[in-house]
C-alpha positions, 0 to 999 in steps of 0.5 A: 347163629347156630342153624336149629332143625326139628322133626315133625309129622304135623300138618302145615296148620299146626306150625306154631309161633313166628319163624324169627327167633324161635328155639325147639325143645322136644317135651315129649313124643311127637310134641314141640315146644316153641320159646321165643329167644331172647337174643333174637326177638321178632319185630314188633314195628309194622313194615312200612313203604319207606323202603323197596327191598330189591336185587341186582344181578349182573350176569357179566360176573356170574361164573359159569358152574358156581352155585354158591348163591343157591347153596345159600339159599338152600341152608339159610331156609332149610331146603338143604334139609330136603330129601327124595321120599324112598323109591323116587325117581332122581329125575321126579325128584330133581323136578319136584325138588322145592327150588328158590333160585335156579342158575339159567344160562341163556345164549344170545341167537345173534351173537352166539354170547352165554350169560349165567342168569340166576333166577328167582322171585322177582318180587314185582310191584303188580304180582300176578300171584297175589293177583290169583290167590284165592285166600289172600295167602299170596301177599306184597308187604309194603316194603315190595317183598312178595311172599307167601303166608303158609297158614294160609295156602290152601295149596290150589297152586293158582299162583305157580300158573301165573308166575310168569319167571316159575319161581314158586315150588309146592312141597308136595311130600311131608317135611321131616326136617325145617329150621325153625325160623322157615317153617314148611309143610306139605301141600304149600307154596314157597318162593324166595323172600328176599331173606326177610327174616334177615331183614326183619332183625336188622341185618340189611343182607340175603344169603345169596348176596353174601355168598356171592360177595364171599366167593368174590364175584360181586355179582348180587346187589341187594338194597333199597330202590327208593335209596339214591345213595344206597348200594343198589341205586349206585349199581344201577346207576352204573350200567343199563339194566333192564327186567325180564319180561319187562313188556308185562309191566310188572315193575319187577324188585329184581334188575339184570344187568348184561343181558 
């Protein structure tokens, strides 16, 4: 599908109509209009528990120095369209950069071994997030997907404090630039979805694993917990995995393997 942009000086509060299969047409300065599009239509069935959406990662196939899961990322949700405001510091920018999975490398004390570890949501089944929020804009949809309700964020930043994996980002400058089917604004958080866009019109993927399974290395699962014969419970099933920060009791969406 052909990536759309739109420039807009709005507010976070004047984003208009859903961020699935939405086109822009520019109808006059300073003005958007939004249409739905007929190849792509928003669901109208209510997500349900019949599934937990989650993702393995197995850090023994994690090449040291690819990025292709966080390229993915970045340009299936627009935050490769991210530019420093003019006469910032690279090194403020680079810690202000909003930031969906960052690569982690950690090394075992004992051992001296260096695993890659991408880190990001980790879509927990208690979130500490939503626990926070004052407004409700930090949510969990029955499906176990954590996100974020943009209309709704008052921008407090409770919920980055809680996290304990710091996988939340705040826009703290005016977005110039968003695909339509990922709307940002300034002053709001933002985390990953899990691509529930993706999930949403049907297709059973994320960018990051796709781009993973591209490069050939294999190293991102996703699926269905609740699935036994599902691609992810089969991974699972494979090797021992274990959650980071698994003494926090969070029942986390998001396993590592080789760690």
């Amino acid at each position: 599908m052909k990536h759309e942009t739109e420039s807009t000086n709005q507010e976070r509060r004047t984003f208009l109509g859903a961020a699935v299969g939405l086109s822009a047409a520019t109808v006059a300065p300073g003005m958007i209009l939004h249409t739905a599009a007929a190849s792509a239509a928003p669901r109208t069935d209510p997500v349900t528990d019949v599934h937990r959406w989650g993702l393995l990662v197995d850090t023994s196939k994690c090449a040291d120095g690819c990025t292709a899961c966080v390229d993915a990322c970045d340009r299936e949700n627009g935050l490769n369209l991210q530019s420093p405001p003019p006469g910032d510091e690279t090194l403020k920018w680079q810690n202000q950069r909003a930031t969906w999975i960052r690569k982690v490398k950690l090394q075992d004390n004992l051992s001296g071994q260096i695993v890659n570890l991408p880190l990001m949501c980790q879509h927990c089944e208690h979130p500490p997030c939503v626990d926070v929020c004052p407004t409700g804009a930090s949510f969990k949809r029955a499906d176990g997907i954590v996100m974020v309700d943009r209309h709704t964020c008052i921008g407090c930043r409770y919920c980055m404090m809680a996290c304990p994996y710091k996988a939340r980002s705040f826009i703290h400058e005016q977005v110039e630039q968003k695909l339509t089917r990922a709307p940002r604004g300034k002053g709001c958080v933002e985390s990953c979805n899990l691509c529930a866009h993706r999930l949403d019109a049907g297709d059973l993927s994320t960018a990051c694993a796709e781009a993973c399974s591209s490069e050939g290395h294999q190293a991102l699962v996703f699926g269905d917990l609740k699935d036994p014969s599902g691609p992810l419970r089969q991974a699972l099933a494979k090797q021992p995995t274990r959650q980071i920060r698994q003494d926090l009791g969070l029942n986390t969406g998001v396993r590592y393997a080789g760690i």
